[in-house]
C-alpha positions as CSV (number, residue, x, y, z in Angstrom):
1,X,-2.7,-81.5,-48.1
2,X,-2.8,-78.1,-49.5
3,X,-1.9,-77.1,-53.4
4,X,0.9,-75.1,-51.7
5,X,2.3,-78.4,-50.3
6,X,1.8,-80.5,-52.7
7,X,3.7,-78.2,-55.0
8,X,6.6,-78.0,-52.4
9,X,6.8,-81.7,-52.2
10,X,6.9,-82.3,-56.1
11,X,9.7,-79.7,-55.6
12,X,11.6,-81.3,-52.5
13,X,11.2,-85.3,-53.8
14,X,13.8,-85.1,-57.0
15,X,15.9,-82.3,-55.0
16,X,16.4,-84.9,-52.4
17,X,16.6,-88.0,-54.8
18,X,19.8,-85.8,-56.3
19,X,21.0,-85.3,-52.7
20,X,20.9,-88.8,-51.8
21,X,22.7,-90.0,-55.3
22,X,25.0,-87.1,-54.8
23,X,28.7,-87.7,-54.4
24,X,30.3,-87.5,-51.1
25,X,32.3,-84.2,-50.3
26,X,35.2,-85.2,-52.4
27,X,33.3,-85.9,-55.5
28,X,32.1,-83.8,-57.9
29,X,29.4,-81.5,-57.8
30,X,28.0,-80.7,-61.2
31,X,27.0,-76.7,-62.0
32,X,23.5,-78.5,-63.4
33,X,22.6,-80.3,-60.0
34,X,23.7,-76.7,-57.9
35,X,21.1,-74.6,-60.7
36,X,18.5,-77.4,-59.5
37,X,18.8,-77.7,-56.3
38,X,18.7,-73.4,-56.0
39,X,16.3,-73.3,-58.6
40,X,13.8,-75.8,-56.3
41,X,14.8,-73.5,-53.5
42,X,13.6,-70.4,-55.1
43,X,10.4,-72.1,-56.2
44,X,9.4,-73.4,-52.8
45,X,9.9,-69.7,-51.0
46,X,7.7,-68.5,-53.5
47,X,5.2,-70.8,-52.9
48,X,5.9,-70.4,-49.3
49,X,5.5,-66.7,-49.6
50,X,2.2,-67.5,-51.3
51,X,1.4,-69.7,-48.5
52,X,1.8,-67.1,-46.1
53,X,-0.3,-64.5,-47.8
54,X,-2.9,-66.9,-48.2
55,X,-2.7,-67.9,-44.3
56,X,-2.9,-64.1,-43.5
57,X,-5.9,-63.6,-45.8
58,X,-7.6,-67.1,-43.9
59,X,-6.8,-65.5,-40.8
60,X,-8.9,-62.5,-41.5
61,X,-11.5,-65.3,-42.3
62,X,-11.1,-67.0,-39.1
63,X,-11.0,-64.1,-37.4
64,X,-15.0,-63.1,-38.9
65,X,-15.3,-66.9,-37.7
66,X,-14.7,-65.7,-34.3
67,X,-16.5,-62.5,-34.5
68,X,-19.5,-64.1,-35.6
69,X,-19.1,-66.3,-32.6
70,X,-18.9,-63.9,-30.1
71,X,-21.9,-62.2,-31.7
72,X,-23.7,-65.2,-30.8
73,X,-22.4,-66.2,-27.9
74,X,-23.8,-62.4,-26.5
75,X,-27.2,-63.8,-27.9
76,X,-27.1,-67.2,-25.6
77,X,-26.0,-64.7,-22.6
78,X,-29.2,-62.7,-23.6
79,X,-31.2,-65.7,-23.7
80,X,-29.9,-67.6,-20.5
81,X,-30.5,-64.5,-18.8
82,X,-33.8,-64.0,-20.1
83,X,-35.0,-67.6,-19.2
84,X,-33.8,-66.8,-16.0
85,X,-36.0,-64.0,-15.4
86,X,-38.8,-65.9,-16.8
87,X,-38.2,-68.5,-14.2
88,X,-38.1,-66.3,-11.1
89,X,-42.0,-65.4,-12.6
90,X,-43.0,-68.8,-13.1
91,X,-41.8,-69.4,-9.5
92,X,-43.7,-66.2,-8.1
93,X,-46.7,-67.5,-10.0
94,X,-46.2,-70.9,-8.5
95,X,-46.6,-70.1,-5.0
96,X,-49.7,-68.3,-6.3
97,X,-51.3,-71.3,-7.5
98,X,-50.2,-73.2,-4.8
99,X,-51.7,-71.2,-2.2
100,X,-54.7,-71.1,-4.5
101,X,-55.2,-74.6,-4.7
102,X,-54.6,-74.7,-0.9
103,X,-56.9,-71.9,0.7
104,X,-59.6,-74.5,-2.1
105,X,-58.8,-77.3,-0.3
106,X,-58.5,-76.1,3.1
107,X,-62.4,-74.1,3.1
108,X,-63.9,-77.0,1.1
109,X,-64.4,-75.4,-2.2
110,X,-65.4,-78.9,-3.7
111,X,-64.5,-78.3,-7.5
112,X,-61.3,-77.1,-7.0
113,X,-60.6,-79.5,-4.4
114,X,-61.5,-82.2,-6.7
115,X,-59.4,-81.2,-9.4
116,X,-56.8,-81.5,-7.0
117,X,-57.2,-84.8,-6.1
118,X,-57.6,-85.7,-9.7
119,X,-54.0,-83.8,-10.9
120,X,-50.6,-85.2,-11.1
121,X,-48.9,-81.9,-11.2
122,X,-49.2,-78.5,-10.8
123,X,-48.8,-77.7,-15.1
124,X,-51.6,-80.2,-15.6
125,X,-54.2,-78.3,-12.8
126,X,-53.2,-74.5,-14.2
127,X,-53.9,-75.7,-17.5
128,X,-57.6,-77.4,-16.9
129,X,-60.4,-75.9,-18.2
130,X,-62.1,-76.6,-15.4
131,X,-59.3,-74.7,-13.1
132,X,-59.7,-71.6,-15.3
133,X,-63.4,-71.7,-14.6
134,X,-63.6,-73.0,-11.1
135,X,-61.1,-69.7,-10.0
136,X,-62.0,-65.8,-10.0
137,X,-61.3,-63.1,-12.9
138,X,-57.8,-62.0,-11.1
139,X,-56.8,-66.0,-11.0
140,X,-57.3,-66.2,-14.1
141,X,-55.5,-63.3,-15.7
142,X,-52.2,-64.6,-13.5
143,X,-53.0,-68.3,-14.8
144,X,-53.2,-66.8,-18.5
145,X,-49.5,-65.4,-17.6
146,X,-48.2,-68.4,-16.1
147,X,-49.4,-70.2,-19.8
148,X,-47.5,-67.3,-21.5
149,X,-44.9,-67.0,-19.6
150,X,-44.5,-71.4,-19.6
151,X,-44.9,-71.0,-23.3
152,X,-41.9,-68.5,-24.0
153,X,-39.9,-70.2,-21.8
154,X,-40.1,-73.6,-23.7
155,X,-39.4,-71.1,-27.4
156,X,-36.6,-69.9,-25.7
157,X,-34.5,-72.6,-24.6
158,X,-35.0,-74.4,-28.0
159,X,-33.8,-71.1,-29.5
160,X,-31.1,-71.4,-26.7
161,X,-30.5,-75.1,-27.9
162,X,-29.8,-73.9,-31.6
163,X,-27.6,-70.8,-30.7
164,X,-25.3,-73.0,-28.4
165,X,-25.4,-75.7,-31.3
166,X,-24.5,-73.1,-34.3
167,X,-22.1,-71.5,-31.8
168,X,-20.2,-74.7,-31.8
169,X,-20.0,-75.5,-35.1
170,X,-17.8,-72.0,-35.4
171,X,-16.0,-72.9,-32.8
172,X,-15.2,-76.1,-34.3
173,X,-15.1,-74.4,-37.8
174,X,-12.5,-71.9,-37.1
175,X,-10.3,-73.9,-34.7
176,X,-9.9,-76.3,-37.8
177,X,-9.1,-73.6,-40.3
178,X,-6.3,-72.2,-37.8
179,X,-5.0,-75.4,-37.2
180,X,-4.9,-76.5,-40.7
181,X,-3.2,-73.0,-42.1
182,X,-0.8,-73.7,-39.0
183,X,0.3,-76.9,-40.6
184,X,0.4,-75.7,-44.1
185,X,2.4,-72.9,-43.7
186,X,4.9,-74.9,-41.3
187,X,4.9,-77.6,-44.1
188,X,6.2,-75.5,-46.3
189,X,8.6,-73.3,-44.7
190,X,10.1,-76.6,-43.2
191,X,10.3,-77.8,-47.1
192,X,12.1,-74.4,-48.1
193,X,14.1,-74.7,-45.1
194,X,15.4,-78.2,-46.4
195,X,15.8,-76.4,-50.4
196,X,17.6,-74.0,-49.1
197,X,20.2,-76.1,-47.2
198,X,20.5,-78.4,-50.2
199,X,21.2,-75.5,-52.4
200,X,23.8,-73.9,-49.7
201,X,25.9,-76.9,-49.2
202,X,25.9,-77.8,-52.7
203,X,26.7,-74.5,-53.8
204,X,29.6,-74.6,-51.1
205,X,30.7,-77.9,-52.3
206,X,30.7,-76.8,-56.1
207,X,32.8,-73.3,-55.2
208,X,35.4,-75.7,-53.1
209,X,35.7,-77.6,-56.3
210,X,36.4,-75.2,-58.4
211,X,39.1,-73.2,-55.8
212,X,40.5,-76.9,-56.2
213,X,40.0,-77.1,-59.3
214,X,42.4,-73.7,-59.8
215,X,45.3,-74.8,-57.0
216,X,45.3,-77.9,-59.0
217,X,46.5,-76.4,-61.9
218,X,48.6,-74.0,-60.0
219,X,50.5,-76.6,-58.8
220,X,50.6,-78.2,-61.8
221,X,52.2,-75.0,-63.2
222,X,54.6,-74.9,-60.1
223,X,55.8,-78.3,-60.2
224,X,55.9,-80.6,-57.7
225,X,58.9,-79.5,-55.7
226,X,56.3,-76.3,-54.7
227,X,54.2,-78.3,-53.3
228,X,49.9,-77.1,-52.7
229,X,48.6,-74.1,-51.1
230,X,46.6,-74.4,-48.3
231,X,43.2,-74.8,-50.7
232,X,43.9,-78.2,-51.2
233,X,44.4,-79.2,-48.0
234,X,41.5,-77.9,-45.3
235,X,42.1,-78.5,-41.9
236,X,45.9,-80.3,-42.4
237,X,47.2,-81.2,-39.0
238,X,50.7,-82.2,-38.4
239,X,51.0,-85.8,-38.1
240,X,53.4,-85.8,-35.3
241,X,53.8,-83.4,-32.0
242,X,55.5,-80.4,-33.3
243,X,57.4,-80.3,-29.8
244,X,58.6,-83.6,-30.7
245,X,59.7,-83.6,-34.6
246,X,62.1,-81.7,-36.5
247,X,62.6,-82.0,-40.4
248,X,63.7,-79.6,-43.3
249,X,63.1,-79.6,-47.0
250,X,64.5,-82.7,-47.7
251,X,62.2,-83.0,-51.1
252,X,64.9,-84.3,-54.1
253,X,67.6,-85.8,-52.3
254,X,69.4,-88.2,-54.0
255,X,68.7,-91.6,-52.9
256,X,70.6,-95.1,-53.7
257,X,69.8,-96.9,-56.9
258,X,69.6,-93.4,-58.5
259,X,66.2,-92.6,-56.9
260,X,65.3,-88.6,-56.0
261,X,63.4,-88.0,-52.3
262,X,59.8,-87.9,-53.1
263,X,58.5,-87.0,-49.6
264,X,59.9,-85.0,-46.6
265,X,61.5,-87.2,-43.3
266,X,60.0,-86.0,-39.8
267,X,62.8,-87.2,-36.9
268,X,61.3,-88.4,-33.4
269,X,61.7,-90.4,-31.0
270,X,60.8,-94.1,-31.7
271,X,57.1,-94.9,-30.6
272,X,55.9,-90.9,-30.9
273,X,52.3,-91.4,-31.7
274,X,51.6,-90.3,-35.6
275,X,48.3,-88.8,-36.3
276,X,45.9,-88.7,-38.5
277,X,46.1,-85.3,-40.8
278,X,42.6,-85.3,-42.0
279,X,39.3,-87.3,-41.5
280,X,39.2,-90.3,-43.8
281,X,39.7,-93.7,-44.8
282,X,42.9,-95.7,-43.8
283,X,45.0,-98.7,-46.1
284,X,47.5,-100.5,-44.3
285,X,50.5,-102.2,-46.2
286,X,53.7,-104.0,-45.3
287,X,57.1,-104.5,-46.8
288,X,59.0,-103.1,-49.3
289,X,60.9,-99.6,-48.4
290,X,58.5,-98.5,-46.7
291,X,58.0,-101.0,-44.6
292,X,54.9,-101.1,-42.1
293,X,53.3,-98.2,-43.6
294,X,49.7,-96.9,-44.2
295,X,48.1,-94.6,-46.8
296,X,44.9,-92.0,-45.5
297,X,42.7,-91.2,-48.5
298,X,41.0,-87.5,-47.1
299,X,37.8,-86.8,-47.1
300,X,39.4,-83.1,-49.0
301,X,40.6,-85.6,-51.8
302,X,44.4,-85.7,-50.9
303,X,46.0,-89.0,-50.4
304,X,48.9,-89.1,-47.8
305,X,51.7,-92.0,-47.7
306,X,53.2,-92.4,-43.5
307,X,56.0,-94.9,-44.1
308,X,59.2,-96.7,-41.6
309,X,56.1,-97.0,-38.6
310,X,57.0,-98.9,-35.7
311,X,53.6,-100.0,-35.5
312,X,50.1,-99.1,-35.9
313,X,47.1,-97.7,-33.5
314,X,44.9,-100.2,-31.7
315,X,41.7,-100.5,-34.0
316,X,43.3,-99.7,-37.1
317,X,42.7,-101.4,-39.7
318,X,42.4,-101.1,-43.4
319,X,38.9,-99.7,-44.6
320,X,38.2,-98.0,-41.5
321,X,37.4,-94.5,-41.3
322,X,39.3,-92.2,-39.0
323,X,39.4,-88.6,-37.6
324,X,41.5,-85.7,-37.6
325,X,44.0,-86.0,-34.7
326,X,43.4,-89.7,-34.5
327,X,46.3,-91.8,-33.6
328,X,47.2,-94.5,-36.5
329,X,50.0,-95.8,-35.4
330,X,54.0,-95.3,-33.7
331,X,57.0,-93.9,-35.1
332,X,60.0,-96.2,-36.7
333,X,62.2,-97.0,-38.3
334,X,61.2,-100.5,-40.5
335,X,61.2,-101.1,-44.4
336,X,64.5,-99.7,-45.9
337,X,65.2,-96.8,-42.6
338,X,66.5,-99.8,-40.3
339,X,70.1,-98.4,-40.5
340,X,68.6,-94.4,-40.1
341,X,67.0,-92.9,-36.7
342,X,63.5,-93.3,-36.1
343,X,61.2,-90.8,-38.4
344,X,58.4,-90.3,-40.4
345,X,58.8,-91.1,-44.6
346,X,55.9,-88.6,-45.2
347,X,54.2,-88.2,-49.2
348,X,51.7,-86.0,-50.3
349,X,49.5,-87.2,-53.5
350,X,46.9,-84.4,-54.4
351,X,45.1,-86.4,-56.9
352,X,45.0,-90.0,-54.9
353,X,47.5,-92.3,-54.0
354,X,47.9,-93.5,-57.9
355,X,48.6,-89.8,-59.1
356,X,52.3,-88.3,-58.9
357,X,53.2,-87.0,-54.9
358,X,54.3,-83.2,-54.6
359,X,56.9,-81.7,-51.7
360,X,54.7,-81.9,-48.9
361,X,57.3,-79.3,-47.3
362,X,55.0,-76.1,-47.6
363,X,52.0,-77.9,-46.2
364,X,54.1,-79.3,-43.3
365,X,55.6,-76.1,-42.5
366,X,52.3,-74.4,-42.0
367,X,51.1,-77.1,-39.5
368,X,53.7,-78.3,-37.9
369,X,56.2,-75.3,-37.2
């Protein structure tokens, strides 16, 4: 592993260790743990721009590799091709011999003939003594040159032998090198890669907090009957078919025993699938006013109350998570609406179901009409 990685890893493990223990999208995201996260991120692509400059300045070094190589790979062409020639000689000079020791045999010249007999092969008779003094002056020079000749071919191919060995080794060498800056300098830009998208989304998740943070206390100012803006609650659906429902501002109407409205009523027809208004997590209860009701805790951090159901959605169940658009259950009229058409008791609660609801008018409105 390269320093360059090593360093990016020490960077990445507690990043990721933070990521892991981080809260989910509606917890909090503290400023400290977006400056660390970034902070890794900016140390990792500087080491990975050092990583790159130092893959460039290898590559130049690979790239001598591979000049080098091609220097001596001209060298074995040389030498193959020089061997070669020295061959076809050897082979002219053969046939020589050959004939030689033939035409000896053939008129009876009994020393040569002899030596003939007495050979295994034809290197062992040119190189006799007695060969070089049984044959004539212009034998011998062409003898001396098959020695030569023999000789320079056996230097060669060991020199042949080495070059093809040492040419090798660089090839070896500088594949190696290429492959291991290769993996280094992927390492590492996959490693900044991962920084930087821990930093982004934590750095998203710590701005939405804060623009929640703001419409929070915005509303808080307003008062409940104002209801949120739209910052508090991403991606709201309306949680009937808005061909279907009608409803108005019914937010403070006076109810028996005393009681003000504290949500707004959605009229449908009984059994009109109700949806879910935001991904989440589901709690089913029964009795009481509202009778079979169910309360969806967003991912966003909004809690939402759907009271006087009919029934609910096959599969639903409390502690079960749920998507947006889901069904969750039918249109009714139970709990204390028996005596009212068939609608939708609908409560928004922006800080949970424990904290104080708001007129949910304003976010209905801009989903469902």
């Amino acid at each position: 592993m390269s320093k360059h990685i090593r360093r990016v890893v020490f960077l990445v493990a507690p990043v990721l260790v933070i990521a892991a223990l981080a809260p989910t999208p509606s917890g909090a995201v503290t400023q400290a743990e977006v400056d660390e996260a970034c902070g890794a991120y900016g140390d990792a692509a500087d080491i990975l721009d050092s990583a790159v400059a130092e893959r460039n300045e290898a590559q130049a070094r690979v790239a001598g590799l591979y000049a080098d190589r091609d220097v001596i790979a001209g060298r074995v062409a040389r030498l193959q091709d020089q061997i070669a020639e020295r061959y076809e000689e050897l082979e002219v000079l053969r046939t020589a011999v050959v004939d030689w020791a033939v035409e000896s045999y053939m008129t009876a010249e009994t020393e040569i003939s002899g030596l003939v007999l007495r050979t295994s092969s034809l290197d062992e008779l040119v190189t006799s003594q007695e060969f070089i003094k049984a044959i004539t002056t212009e034998r011998v020079a062409a003898v001396d040159r098959w020695r030569v000749i023999l000789a320079q071919t056996e230097v060669m191919e060991q020199q042949l032998v080495e070059e093809e060995t040492e040419l090798l080794i660089l090839e070896i060498r500088a594949e190696q090198q290429a492959g291991i800056l290769a993996a280094a300098t992927d390492e590492a830009l996959y490693a900044s890669r991962q920084l930087e998208g821990e930093c982004s989304r934590l750095y998203r998740q710590r701005q939405a907090e804060l623009a929640r943070a703001r419409a929070l206390e915005a509303a808080r100012r307003a008062g409940p009957a104002a209801g949120v803006g739209p910052e508090l609650t991403p991606g709201f659906i309306c949680p009937l078919d808005p061909a279907a429902t009608s409803f108005i501002n019914d937010w403070g109407f006076p109810r028996s025993g005393g009681r003000k409205h504290r949500g707004n009523d959605l009229f449908a027809p009984r059994g009109q699938p109700l949806y879910a208004v935001a991904s989440g997590t589901v709690l089913l209860t029964q009795g009481g006013r509202g009778g079979t009701a169910l309360w969806l805790a967003a991912d966003h951090g909004v809690d939402y109350y759907y009271a006087h159901l009919d029934g609910y959605a096959s599969g639903v169940a409390s502690g079960i998570r749920v998507s947006r658009g889901q069904v969750v259950g039918y249109n009714g009229n139970t709990g204390n609406a028996r005596t009212t058409p068939p609608h939708l008791h609908f409560q928004l609660h922006p800080k949970g179901r424990t904290s104080a609801p708001v007129n949910p008018y304003p976010t209905l409105v801009r989903a469902c009409l």
